[in-house]
C-alpha positions in Angstrom: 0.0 0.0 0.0 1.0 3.6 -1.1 1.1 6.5 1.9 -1.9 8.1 -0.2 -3.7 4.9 -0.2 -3.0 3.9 3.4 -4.2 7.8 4.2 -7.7 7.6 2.1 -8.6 4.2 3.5 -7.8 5.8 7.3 -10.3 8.9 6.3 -12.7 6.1 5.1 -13.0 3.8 7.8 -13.1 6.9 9.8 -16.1 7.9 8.7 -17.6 4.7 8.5 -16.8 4.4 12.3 -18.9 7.7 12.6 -21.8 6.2 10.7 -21.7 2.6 12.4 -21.9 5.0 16.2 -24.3 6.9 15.0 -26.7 4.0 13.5 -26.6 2.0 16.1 -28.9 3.7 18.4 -31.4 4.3 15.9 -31.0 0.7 14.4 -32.0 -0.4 17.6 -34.6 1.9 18.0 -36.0 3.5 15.0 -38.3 5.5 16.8 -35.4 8.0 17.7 -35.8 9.3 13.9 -39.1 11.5 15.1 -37.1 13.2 17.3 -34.0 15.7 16.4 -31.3 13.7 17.8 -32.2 11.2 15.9 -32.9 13.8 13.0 -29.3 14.6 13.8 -27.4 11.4 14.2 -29.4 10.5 10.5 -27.6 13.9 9.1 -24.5 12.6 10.1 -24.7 9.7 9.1 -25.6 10.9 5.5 -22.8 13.2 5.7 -20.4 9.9 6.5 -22.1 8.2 3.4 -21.2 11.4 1.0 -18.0 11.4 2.3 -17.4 7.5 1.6 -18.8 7.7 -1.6 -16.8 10.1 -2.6 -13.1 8.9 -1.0 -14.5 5.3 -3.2 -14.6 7.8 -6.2 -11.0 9.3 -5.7 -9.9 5.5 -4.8 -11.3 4.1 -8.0 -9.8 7.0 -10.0 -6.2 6.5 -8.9 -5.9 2.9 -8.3 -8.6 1.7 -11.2 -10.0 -1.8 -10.2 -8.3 -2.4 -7.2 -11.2 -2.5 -4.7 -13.5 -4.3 -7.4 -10.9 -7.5 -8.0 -9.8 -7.7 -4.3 -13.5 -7.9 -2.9 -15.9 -8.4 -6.0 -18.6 -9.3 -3.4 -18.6 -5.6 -2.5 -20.9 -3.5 -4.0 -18.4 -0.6 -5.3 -20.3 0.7 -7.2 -23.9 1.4 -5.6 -21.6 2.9 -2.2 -20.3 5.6 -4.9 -23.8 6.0 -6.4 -25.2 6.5 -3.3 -23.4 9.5 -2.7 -25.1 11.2 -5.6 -28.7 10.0 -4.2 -27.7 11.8 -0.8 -26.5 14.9 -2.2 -29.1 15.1 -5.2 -32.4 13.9 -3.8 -31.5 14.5 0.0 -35.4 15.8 0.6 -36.4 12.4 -0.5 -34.5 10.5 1.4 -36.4 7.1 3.0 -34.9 7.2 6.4 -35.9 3.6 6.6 -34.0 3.1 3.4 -30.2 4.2 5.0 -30.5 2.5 8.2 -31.0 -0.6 5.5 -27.8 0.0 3.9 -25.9 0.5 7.3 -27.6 -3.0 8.5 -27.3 -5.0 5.4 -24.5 -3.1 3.1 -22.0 -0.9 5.3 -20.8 -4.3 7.7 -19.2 -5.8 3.9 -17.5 -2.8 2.6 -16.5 -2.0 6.3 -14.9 -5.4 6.4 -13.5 -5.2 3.3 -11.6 -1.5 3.7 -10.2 -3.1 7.4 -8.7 -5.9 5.4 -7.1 -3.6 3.0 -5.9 -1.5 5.3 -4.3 -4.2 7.7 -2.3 -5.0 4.6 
């Protein structure tokens, strides 16, 4: 691993740290999402998400491929993609919908990054 590579995967499992704290109260209870904590922790989390979708952008641009053949399970290209949902169609968000992905989607690419960044 490059220093720029080992340093975008340390801002990405950063933020996916943030997003995995801040889920887990409202996976647990979604009920918090009626209130403005919860309103908050949500923001955050789509904030996290923009940010990961974007660091996978810059990764896939400089080191073409290399996330896709090392974990082809992963889906690379719908954690980019849903970047552009967050910051394009924010207002139409289904909360429901992200606490999903962190549930179902986030643990894999989380997994993945770790491994890659453990070397």
């Amino acid at each position: 691993m490059t220093p720029d590579q080992i340093e975008l995967l340390g801002d990405l499992l950063k933020a996916i740290s943030r997003i995995e704290r801040k889920s887990r109260p409202l996976l647990a209870d979604p009920s918090l999402l009626d209130s403005e904590e919860g309103e908050d922790a949500l923001d955050v989390i789509c904030m996290q998400f923009m940010a990961v979708g974007e660091g996978l952008k810059r990764f896939d641009r400089h080191w073409p491929g290399l996330l896709t053949n090392q974990f082809p399970k992963v889906d690379w290209k719908g954690a980019m993609g849903f970047r552009d949902v967050i910051a394009h169609q924010y207002f139409d968000l289904d909360e429901e919908q992200v606490l999903l992905i962190c549930e179902q989607s986030l643990p894999e690419m989380a997994a993945a990054l770790r491994q890659l960044a453990e070397g």
